[in-house]
NUVEX-516669 format. One record per residue (C-alpha): residue number from 1; x, y, z; residue in three letters. Coordinates in Angstrom, 2 decimals. Each point is the difference from the previous one (the first is absolute). Last residue first. Layout:
N
     n         u         v         w   res
   NUM         X         Y         Z   ALA
...
***
This chain:
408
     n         u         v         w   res
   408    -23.22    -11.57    -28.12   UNK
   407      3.17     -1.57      2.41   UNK
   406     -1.40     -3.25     -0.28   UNK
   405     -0.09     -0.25     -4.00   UNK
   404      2.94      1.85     -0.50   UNK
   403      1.65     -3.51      2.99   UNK
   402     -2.00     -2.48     -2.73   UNK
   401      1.79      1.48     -2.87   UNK
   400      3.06      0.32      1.08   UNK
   399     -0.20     -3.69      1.52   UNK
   398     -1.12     -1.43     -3.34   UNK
   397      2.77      1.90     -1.79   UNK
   396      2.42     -1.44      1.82   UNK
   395     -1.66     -2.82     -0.55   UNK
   394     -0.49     -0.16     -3.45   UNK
   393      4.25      1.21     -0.79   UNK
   392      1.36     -2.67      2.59   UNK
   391     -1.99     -3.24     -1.46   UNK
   390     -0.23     -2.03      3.63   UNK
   389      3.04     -2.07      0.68   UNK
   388     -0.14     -0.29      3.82   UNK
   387      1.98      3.16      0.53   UNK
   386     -2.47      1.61     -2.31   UNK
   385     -3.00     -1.54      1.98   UNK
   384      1.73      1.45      3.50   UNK
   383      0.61      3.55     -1.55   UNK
   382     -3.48      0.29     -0.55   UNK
   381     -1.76     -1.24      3.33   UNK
   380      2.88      2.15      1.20   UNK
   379     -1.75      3.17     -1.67   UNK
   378     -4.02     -0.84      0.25   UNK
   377     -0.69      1.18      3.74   UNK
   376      2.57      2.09      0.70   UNK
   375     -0.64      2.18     -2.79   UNK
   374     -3.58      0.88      0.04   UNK
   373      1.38      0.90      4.33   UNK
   372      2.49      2.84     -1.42   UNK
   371     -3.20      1.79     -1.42   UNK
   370     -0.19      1.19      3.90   UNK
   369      3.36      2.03     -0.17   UNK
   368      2.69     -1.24      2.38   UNK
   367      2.75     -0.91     -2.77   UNK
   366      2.44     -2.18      1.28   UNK
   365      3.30      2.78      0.34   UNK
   364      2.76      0.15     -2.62   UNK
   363      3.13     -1.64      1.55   UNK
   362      3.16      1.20     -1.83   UNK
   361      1.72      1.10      3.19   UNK
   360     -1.39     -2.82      1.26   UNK
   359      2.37     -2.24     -0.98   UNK
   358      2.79      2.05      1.64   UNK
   357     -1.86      0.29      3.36   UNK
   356     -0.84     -4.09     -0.33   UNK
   355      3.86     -0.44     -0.37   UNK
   354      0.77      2.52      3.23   UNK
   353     -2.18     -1.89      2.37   UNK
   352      1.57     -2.83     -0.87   UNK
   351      3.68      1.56      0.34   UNK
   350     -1.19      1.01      3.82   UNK
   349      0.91      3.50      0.02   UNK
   348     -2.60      1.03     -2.29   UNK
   347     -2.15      0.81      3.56   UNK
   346      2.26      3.09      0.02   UNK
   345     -1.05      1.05     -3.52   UNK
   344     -3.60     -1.02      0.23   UNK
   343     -0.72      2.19      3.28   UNK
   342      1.87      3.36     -2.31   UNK
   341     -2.16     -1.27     -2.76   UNK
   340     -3.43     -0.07      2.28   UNK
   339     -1.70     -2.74     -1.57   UNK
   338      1.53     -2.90      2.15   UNK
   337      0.93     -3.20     -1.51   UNK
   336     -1.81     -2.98      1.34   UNK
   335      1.64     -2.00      3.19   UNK
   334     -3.44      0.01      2.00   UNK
   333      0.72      1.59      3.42   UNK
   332      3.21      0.91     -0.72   UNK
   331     -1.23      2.48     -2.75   UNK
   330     -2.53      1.01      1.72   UNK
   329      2.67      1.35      2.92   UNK
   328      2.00      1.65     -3.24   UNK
   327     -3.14      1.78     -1.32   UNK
   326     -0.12      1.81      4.01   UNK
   325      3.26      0.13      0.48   UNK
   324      0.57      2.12     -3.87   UNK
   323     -3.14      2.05      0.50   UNK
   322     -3.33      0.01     -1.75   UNK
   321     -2.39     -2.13      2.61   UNK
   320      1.21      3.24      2.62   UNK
   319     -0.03      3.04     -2.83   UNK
   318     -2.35     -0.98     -2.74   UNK
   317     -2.27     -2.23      1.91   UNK
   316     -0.47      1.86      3.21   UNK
   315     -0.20      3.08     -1.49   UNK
   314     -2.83     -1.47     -2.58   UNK
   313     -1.96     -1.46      2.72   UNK
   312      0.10      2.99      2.09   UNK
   311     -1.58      2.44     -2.96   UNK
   310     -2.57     -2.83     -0.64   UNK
   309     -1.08     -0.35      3.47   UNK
   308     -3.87      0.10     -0.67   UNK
   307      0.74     -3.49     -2.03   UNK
   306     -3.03     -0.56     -2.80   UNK
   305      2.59     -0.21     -2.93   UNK
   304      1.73     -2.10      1.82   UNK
   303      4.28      0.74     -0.11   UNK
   302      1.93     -2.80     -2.14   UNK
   301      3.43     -2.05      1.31   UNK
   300      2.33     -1.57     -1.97   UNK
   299      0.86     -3.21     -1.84   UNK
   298      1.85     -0.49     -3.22   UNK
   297     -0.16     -3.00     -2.52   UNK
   296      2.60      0.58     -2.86   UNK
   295     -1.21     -1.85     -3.57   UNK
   294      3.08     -1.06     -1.83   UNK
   293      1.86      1.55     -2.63   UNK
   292      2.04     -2.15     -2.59   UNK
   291      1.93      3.18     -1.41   UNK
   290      0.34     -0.17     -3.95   UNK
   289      2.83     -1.39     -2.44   UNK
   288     -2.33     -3.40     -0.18   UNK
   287     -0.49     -3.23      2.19   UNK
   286      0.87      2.05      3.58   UNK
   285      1.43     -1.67      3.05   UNK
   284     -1.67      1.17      2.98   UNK
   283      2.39      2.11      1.95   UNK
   282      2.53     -2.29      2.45   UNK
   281      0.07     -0.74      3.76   UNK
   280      2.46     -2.71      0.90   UNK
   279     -0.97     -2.59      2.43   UNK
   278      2.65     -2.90      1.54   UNK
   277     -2.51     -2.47      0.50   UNK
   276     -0.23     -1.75      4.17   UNK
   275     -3.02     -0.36     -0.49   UNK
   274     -0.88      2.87      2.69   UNK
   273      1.35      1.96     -2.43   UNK
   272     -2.60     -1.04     -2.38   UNK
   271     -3.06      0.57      1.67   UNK
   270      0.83      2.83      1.75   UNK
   269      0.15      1.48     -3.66   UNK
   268     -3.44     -0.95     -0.79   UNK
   267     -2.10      2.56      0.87   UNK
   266      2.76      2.36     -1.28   UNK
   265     -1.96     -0.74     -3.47   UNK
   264      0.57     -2.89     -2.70   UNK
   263      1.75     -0.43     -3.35   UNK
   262      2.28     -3.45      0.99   UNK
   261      3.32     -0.61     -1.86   UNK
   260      2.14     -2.75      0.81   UNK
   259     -2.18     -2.71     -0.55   UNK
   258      0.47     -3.81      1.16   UNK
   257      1.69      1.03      3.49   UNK
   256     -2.25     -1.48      2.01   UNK
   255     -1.06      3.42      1.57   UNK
   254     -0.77      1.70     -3.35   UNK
   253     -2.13     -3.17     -0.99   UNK
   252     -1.93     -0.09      2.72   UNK
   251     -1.02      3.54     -0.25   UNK
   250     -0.64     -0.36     -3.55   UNK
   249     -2.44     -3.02      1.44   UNK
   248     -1.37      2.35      2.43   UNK
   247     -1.13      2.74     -1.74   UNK
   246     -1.40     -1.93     -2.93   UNK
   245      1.92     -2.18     -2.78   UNK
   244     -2.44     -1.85     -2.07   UNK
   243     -0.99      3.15     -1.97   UNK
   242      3.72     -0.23     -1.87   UNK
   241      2.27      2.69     -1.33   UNK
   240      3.15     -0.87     -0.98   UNK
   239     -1.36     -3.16     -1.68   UNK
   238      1.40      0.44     -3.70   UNK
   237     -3.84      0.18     -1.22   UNK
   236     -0.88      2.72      3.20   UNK
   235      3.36      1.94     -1.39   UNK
   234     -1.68     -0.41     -3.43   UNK
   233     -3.35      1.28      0.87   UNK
   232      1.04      2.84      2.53   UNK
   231      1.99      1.28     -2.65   UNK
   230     -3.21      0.31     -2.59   UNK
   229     -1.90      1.27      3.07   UNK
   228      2.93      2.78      0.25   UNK
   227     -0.18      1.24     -3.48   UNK
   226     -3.82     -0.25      0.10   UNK
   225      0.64      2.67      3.17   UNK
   224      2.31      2.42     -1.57   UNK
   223     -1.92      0.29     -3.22   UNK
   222     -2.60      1.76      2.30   UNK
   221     -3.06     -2.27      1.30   UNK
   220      0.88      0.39      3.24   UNK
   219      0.26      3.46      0.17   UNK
   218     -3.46      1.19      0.75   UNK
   217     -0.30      4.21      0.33   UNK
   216     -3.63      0.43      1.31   UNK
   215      1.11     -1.81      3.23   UNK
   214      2.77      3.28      0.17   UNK
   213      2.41     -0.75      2.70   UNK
   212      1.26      3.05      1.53   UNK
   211      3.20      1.94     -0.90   UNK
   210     -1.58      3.36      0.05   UNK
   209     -0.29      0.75     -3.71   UNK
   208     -1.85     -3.51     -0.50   UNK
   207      1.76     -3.81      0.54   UNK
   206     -0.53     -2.84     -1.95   UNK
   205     -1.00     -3.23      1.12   UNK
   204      0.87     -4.00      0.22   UNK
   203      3.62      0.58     -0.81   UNK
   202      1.18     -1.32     -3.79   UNK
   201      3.66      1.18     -0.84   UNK
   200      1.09     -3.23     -0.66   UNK
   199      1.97     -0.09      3.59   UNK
   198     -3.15      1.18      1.33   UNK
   197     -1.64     -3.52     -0.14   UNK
   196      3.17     -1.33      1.03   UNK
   195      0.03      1.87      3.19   UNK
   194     -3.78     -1.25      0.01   UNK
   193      0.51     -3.50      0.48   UNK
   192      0.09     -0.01      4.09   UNK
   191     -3.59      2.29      0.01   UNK
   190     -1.29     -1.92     -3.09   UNK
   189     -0.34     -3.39      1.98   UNK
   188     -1.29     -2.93     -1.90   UNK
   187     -3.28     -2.00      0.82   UNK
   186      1.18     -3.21      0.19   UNK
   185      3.11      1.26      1.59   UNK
   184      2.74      2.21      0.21   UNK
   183      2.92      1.14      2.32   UNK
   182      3.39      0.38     -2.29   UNK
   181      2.49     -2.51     -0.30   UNK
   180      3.52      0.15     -1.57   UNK
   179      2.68     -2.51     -0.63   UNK
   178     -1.97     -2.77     -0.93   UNK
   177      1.61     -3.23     -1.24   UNK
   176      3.11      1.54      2.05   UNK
   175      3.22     -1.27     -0.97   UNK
   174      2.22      3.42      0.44   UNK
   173      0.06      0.86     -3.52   UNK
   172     -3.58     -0.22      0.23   UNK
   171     -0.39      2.46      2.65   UNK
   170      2.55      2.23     -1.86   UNK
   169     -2.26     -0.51     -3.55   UNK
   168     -3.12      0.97      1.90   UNK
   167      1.20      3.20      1.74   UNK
   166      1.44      1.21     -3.40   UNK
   165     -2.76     -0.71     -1.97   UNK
   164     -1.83      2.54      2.56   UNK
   163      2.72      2.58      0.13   UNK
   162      3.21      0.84      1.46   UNK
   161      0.03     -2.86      2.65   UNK
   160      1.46      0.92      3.03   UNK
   159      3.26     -1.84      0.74   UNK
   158      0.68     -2.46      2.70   UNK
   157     -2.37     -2.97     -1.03   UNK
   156     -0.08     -2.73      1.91   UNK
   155      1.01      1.30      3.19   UNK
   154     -1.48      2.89     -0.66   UNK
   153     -3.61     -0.96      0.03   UNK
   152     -1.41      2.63     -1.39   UNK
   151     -3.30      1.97      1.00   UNK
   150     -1.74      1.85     -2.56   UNK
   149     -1.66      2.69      0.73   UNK
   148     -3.80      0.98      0.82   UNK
   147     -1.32      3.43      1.57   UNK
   146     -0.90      1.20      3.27   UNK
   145      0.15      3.94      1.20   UNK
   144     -0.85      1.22      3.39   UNK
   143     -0.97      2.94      2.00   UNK
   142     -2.18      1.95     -2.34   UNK
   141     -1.94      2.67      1.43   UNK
   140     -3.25     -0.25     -2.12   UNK
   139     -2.77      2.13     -2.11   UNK
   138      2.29      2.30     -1.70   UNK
   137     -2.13      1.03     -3.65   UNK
   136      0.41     -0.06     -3.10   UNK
   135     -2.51     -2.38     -0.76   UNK
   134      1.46     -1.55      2.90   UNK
   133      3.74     -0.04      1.25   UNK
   132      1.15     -2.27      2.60   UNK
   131      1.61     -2.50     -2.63   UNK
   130      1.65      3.03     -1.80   UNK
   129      1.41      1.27      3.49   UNK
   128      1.35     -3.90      0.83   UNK
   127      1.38     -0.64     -3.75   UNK
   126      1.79      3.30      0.57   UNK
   125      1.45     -0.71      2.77   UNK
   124     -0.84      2.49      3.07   UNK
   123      1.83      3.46      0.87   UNK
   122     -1.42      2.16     -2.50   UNK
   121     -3.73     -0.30      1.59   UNK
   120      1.51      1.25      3.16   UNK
   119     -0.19      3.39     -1.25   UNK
   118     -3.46      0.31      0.61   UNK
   117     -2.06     -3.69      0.34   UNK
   116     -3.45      0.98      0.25   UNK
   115     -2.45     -2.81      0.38   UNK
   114     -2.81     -0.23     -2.47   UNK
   113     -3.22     -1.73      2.32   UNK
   112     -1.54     -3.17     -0.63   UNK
   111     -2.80     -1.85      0.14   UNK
   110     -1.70      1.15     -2.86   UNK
   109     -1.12     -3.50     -1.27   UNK
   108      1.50      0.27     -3.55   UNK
   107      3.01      1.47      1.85   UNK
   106      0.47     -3.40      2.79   UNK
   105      0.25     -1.84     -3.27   UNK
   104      2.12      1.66     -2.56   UNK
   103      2.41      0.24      3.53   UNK
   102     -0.12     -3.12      0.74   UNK
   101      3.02     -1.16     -2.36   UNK
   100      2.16      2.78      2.40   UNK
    99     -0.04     -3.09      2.94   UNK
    98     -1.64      0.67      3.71   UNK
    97      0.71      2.08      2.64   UNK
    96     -3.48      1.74      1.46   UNK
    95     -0.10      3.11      1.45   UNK
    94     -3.00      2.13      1.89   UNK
    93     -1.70     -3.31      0.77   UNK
    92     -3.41     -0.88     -0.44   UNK
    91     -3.44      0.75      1.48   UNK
    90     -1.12      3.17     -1.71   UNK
    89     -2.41     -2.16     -2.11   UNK
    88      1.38      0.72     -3.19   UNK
    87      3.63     -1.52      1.74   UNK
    86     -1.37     -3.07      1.05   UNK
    85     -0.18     -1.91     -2.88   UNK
    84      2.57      1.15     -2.71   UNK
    83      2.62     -0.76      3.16   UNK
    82     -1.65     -3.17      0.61   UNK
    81      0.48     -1.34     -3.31   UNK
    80      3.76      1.01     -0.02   UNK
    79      0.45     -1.11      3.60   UNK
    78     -0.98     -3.81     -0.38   UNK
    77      2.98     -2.00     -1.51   UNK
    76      2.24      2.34      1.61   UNK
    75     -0.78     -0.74      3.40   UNK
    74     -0.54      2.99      2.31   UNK
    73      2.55      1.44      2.71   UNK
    72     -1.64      3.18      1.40   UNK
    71      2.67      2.90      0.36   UNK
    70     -1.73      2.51      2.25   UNK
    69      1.93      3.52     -0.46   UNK
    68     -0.28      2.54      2.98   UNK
    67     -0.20      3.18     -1.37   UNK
    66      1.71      2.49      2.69   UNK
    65      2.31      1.17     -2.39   UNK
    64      3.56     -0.47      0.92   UNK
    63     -0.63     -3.19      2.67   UNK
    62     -2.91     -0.89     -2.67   UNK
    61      2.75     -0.18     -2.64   UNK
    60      2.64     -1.80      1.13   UNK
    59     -2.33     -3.19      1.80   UNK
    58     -1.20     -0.07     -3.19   UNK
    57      2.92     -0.78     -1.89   UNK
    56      1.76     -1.90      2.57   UNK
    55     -3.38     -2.43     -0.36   UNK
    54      0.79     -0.46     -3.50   UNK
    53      1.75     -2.66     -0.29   UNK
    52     -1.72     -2.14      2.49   UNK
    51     -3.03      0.32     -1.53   UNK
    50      1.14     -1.63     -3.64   UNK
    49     -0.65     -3.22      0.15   UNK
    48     -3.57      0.99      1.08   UNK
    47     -0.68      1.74     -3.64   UNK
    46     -0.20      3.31      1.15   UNK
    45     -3.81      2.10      0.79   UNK
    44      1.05      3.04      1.17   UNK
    43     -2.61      1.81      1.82   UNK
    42      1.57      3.75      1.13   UNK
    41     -1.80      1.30      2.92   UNK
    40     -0.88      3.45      0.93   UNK
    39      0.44      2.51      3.59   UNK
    38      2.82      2.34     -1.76   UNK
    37     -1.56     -0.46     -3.22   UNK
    36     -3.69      1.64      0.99   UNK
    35      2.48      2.96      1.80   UNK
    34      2.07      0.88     -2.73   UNK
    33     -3.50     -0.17     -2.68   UNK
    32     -1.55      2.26      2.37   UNK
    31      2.99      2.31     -0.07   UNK
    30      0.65     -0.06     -3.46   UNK
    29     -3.98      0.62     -1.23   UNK
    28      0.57      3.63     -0.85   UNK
    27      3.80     -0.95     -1.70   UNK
    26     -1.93     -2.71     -2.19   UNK
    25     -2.60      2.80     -1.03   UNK
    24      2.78      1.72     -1.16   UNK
    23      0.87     -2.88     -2.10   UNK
    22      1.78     -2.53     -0.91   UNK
    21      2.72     -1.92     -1.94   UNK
    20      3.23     -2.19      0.98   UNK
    19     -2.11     -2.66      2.28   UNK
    18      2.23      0.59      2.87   UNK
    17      0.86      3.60     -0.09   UNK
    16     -3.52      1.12     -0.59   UNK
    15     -1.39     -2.70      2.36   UNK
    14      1.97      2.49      2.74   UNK
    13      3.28     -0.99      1.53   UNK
    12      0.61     -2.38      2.97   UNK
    11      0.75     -3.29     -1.73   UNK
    10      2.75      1.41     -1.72   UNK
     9      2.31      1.40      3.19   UNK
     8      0.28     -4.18      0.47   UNK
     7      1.67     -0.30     -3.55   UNK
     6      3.24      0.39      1.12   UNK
     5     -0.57     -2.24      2.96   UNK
     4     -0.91     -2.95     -1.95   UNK
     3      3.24     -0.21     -2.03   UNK
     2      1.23     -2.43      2.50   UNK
     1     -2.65     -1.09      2.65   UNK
***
C-alpha cells in the first residue's frame, strides 16, 4: 500500500522508539517484548461499514510485523457501552473507533490508554487534533471530521449569501414564503442552532491553558448568549425559525424547491443530488460581524487501557490508520472529510467535499467533557420555548441556571 512501506522499518524498533519515552529497563525487556508481538493479535472493533476499508490496512501490517490485526465489525449503536464493559474484565478489544464526544466518557471509566502521536500530530486538522485531545492529553487517531453547512440550491439562488439577513432577503426576493429551514422540533435542536449561538460570542464552555473545555467555566449565561436568545425570539416571531419543521419536513422542503437554503450535515447531501437540486456548499451565514461556528463531529480510533499490545496498537494506528490511502479508503467508505490534512486535501476534490472543508475551518469541536450531558438535557428545551414566544431574557436565564445547577 502507498505510504505504507515507508513506515514498515517502524514497526520493528524498540517500545522506546514507538511510544517516544523509555527506559533502560525497556531495552532489558526488548527481546521478550519482540517476540510476545511477533506471535499477538490486534482486536479492532470498526463500525461494520467500515471493515472493508480497513482490511488493506491490516493485511499491511501483519505481513511487516507479524501482528495479525482482527477487524471485528460491531454496530455502532452498541460498541460504546460494550467497549466500557468488557475492557475491565480483560475481555475487550485492543482498539475501538468510535466518535471524540466519548472521550469525557470512556476517561471517567478508565478505559483508555494516551496514544502517542510523534510528529504525526502536525499533520492532522486542527479541529481533528483538538477533538482527540483530553485534559491535555492524545487519547484518539482521528480519521474523520463532520460538521454542518449550508446547502444552496443554486438554481435558485446563484450567489452565496453574505450574511444571515442576507440569505433571507435573496430567498425572498426569489418568491419563497420560506427561504431557509433548519432541522428542529418540539423539543428544539441546539447542535444545528449553535453556529448562531457562537455568532454572539456565547459557546457553551470555556477553555483552560491547554485548550480544553473548562465545566467550571459556564458561558452560557455571558452577554453573548441573552444577546442571542433575544435574536432567537424575534427570528422565531418573524417565522424563520419554526419547531414544526423537523428533519424531514426541511428535507421536504429543500427537495420541492420551497427553500433554498438548508443547514444540515453531509448526511444529507445524497439526498439532494439525488433530487435532481443543483447544491452549492456555503459557510453558515452569520447574524453579527462574528464567525457562525458549528460543532465538528470527528471519529477515530482509541487504544484499551487494559490492551497487553499497547506499543503495537499505537504503531498500527499512527503509521498504517494515519496515512494518506489509508484516511482516503474511510473516506470512500462513508463520504465524511478525512482528518489527515494531506487525506482532506485530495478528497477536497469533489467541490462538496471542499465547502464542508472550508466551513470547518471554523468548526470548534462538541465538547466531550461529562458536564456536557447538564446541557443537553435542558438547552433545546430552551431554545424551542423562545422560538415559540417564551420571554427570551427568563429563560435564558432559566436554562443557565438549571444546566449550574446540574453541573454542581
Amino acid at each position: 500500500m502507498k505510504g505504507i512501506v515507508a513506515f514498515g522499518a517502524i514497526a520493528a524498533v524498540s517500545a522506546m522508539t514507538l511510544t517516544g519515552c523509555s527506559s533502560s529497563a525497556d531495552d532489558a525487556s526488548g527481546d521478550k517484548a519482540a517476540a510476545d508481538k511477533a506471535t499477538s493479535t490486534l482486536t479492532v472493533w470498526v463500525d461494520s461499514e467500515r471493515v472493508d476499508a480497513l482490511k488493506g490496512a491490516a493485511d499491511a501490517y501483519q505481513e511487516k510485523t507479524g501482528v495479525k490485526v482482527d477487524i471485528v465489525g460491531k454496530n455502532v449503536d452498541d460498541v460504546k457501552d460494550d467497549f466500557i464493559q468488557q475492557v475491565p474484565t480483560g475481555k475487550g478489544p485492543d482498539v475501538v473507533m468510535g466518535a471524540h464526544d466519548w472521550l469525557g466518557e470512556l476517561s471517567t471509566n478508565g478505559v483508555v490508554a494516551p496514544l502517542e502521536l510523534g510528529d504525526s500530530a502536525d499533520d492532522y486538522l486542527d479541529v481533528a487534533l483538538q477533538a482527540a485531545t483530553y485534559d491535555g492529553t492524545v487519547y484518539m487517531l482521528p480519521y474523520a471530521v463532520e460538521n454542518i453547512a449550508v446547502l444552496r440550491n443554486a438554481d435558485l439562488i446563484p450567489e452565496a449569501a453574505t450574511d444571515f439577513d442576507d440569505m433571507i432577503a435573496k430567498g425572498k426576493a426569489a418568491g419563497l414564503d420560506q427561504p431557509f429551514v433548519v432541522e428542529q422540533g418540539a423539543e428544539g435542536n441546539p447542535y444545528h442552532l449553535y453556529p448562531f449561538q457562537t455568532a454572539f460570542g456565547a459557546p457553551v464552555f470555556g477553555t483552560d491553558a491547554s485548550g480544553s473545555y473548562d465545566a467550571t467555566d459556564l458561558q452560557l449565561g455571558s452577554d453573548g448568549g441573552f444577546a442571542f436568545a433575544d435574536w432567537l425570539g424575534e427570528e422565531g416571531a418573524a417565522g424563520v425559525f419554526n419547531t414544526d419543521i423537523d428533519g424531514d419536513i426541511a428535507k421536504q422542503q429543500f427537495l420541492d424547491g420551497k427553500a433554498a437554503f438548508w443547514l444540515t450535515g453531509p448526511w444529507n447531501v445524497g439526498a439532494a443530488v439525488d433530487g435532481g437540486i443543483n447544491v452549492a456548499i456555503d459557510p453558515v451565514p452569520s447574524p453579527t460581524d462574528q464567525a457562525a461556528s458549528p460543532f465538528a463531529g470527528v471519529k477515530g480510533f482509541f487504544v484499551s487501557s487494559e490492551s497487553k499490545n499497547k506499543v503495537a496498537a499505537n504503531d498500527f494506528l499512527v503509521n498504517y490508520i494515519g496515512t494518506e490511502e489509508v484516511q482516503l479508503d474511510l473516506f470512500e467508505a462513508g463520504n465524511i472529510l478525512p482528518a489527515l490534512t494531506a487525506a482532506a486535501d485530495t478528497a477536497a476534490s469533489d467541490p462538496i467535499i471542499a465547502g464542508f472543508q472550508s466551513v470547518g475551518a471554523d468548526a470548534v469541536p462538541m465538547p466531550a467533557i461529562p458536564a456536557m450531558g447538564s446541557v443537553w438535557q435542558f438547552w433545546g428545551i430552551a431554545q424551542a420555548a423562545i422560538i415559540n414566544g417564551a420571554d427570551p431574557a427568563a429563560t435564558w436565564q432559566g436554562l443557565t441556571d438549571d444546566v449550574s445547577a446540574a453541573i454542581k
